[in-house]
C-alpha positions in Angstrom: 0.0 0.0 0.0 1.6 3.5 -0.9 1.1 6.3 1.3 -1.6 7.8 2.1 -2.4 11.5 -0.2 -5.4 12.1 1.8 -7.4 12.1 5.3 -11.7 11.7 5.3 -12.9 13.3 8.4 -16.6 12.0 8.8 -18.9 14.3 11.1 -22.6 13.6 11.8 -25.1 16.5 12.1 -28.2 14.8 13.3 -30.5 17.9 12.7 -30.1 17.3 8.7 -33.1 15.2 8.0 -31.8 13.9 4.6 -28.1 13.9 4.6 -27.0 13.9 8.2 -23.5 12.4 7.5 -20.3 14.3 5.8 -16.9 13.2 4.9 -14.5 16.3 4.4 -11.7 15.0 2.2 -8.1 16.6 3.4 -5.1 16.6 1.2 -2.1 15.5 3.6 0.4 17.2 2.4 -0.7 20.5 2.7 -4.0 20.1 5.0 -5.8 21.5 2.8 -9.4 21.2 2.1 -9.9 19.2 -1.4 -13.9 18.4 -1.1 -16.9 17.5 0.9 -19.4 14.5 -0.7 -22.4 13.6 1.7 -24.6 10.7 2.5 -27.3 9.6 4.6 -24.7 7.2 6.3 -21.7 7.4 7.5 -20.7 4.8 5.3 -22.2 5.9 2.0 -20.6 9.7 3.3 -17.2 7.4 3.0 -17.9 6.0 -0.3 -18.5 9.1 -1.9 -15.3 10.7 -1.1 -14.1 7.6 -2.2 -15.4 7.7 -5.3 -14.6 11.2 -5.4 -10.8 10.6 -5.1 -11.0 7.8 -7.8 -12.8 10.1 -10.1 -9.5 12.3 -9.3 -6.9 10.2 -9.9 -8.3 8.9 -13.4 -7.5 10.8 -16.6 -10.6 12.7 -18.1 -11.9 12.2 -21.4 -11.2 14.4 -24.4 -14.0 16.8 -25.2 -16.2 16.2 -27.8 -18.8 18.3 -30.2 -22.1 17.4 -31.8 -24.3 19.6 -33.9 -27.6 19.7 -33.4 -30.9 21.8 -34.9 -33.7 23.5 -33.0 -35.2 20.5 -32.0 -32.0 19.1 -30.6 -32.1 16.7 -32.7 -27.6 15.4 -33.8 -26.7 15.9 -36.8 -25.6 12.8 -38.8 -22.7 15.4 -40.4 -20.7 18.5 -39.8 -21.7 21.6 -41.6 -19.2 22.8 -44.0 -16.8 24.6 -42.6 -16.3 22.2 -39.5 
């Protein structure tokens, strides 16, 4: 196991009816505060900065472009130009 980049502090506010539980995600080497994901556990709180520093460490995707008309409906082909 490498070491760890980050630090989840998980706090409980039992007056939030919906999502009670937070976990505030910490980077380590600076303390600073990277994000906060909520849930209406402590574990799902967990999981989602979890998932949160997973989503993080993976390489986005390249952007992409579609035409479309009024209607929204995609073009099957890129006006001229394009």
């Amino acid at each position: 196991m490498s070491e760890p980049t980050y630090l989840i502090r998980v706090e409980h506010d039992p007056t939030d009816p919906t999502l009670p539980w937070s976990a505030k995600v910490y980077r380590i080497t600076d303390h600073g505060h990277a994000v906060t994901r909520w849930g209406s556990t402590e574990e799902e709180a967990v999981q989602a900065a979890q998932a949160w520093m997973r989503a993080k460490a993976s390489e986005p995707e390249p952007p992409r472009e579609y035409f479309a008309d009024e209607s929204g409906e995609l073009a099957t082909a890129s006006p001229s130009g394009y």
